[in-house]
N, C-alpha and C positions, 0 to 999 in steps of 0.2 A: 502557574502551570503552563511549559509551553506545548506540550503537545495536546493533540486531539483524540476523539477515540477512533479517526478514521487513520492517524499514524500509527495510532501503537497498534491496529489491527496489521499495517503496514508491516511493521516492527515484526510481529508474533507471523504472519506468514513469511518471509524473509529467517528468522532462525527457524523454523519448521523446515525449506529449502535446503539451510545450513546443514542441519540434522540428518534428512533425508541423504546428500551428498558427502557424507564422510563418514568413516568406518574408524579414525581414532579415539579412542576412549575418551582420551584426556580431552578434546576437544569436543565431544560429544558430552561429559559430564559439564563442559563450561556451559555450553548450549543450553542444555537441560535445566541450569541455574539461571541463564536471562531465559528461557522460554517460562518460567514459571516468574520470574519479575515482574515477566511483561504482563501476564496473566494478572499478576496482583497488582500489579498498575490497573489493567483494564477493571477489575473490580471497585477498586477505590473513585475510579473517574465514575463508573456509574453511578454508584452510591450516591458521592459528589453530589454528581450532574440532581440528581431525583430530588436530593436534601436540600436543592439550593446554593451552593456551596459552590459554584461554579455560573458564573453569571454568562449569561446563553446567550452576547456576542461572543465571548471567548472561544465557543463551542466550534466555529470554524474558523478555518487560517485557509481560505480556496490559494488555491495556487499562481490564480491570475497568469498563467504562463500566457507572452506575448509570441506570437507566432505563425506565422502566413498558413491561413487556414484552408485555401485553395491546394491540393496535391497532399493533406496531412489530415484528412479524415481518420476518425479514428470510432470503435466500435460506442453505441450507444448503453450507454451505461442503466439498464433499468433496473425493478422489483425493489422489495422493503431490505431493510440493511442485511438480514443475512443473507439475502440472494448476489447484494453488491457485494459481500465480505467474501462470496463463496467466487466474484467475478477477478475479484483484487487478487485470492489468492493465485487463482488460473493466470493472469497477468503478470504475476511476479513469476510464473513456475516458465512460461514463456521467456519472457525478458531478462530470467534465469540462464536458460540456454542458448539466448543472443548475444548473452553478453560474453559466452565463453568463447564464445567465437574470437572475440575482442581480446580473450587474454591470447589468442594463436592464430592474429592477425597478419601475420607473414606469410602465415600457411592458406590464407583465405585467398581463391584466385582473383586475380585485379579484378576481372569483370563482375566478382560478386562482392566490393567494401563497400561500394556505395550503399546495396541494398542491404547491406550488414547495420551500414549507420542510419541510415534512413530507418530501417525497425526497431531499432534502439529509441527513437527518436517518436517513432508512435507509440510503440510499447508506454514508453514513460508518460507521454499524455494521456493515455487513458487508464494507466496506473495512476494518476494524479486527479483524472474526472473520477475514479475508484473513488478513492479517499474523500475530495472531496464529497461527493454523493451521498457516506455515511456519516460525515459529521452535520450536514446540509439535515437529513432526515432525522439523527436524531436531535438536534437543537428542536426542528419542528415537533418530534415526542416530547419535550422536557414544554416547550411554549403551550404547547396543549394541557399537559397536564396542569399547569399552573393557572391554567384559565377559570 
């Protein structure tokens, strides 16, 4: 299994985004078929994860992102996982609208790309301390309980 359950929360905020911003059917029924995938993915990793079935280094993949951490603060990621799932999704719906910028990058005045890329660029780190943070907490659920 390569993902975690703090990606496929990733995953399942990200088509929720999808959904939210388009009004095509046909794209909206595809939507609808991975948002409930993912769904049934997230089900089966719990299961998984509780049964055993799922050995609890696998439980995270942190992102280790390398990066000059002077000038690239980014929001501190707290609470139990649904508070971070509910943090992830806010971060994606952000880094949603930053990125659109980036598809109409021409039209963005010179004096505002840099800060265009530069919030892209935090966005994604603490989209990534997001993730991390739920798969971190619940490895620690699953070690607990097996104690």
């Amino acid at each position: 299994m390569a993902e975690t359950l703090g990606m496929l929360c990733d995953k399942l905020t990200i088509v929720k985004l999808k959904q939210y911003h388009t009004a095509d059917q046909a794209r909206l029924q595809s939507l609808a078929v991975q948002a409930t995938q993912i769904q049934t993915e997230i089900d089966e990793y719990l299961s998984d994860a509780i049964n055993g079935k799922i050995n609890t280094e696998r439980m995270t993949f942190a992102a280790n992102k390398v990066f000059k951490k002077e000038g690239n603060e980014v929001n501190e990621v707290t609470g139990k996982i649904g508070e971070v799932f509910y943090q992830l999704a806010d971060v994606n719906c952000r880094l949603w609208h930053e990125q659109e910028k980036v598809y109409d990058f021409e039209n963005v005045a010179d004096t505002e790309k840099n800060t265009v890329v530069k919030q892209l660029a935090l966005l994604n780190l603490e989209r990534n301390k997001c993730i991390d943070a739920i798969n971190e907490q619940f490895k620690q659920i699953i070690i607990e309980k097996n104690k």
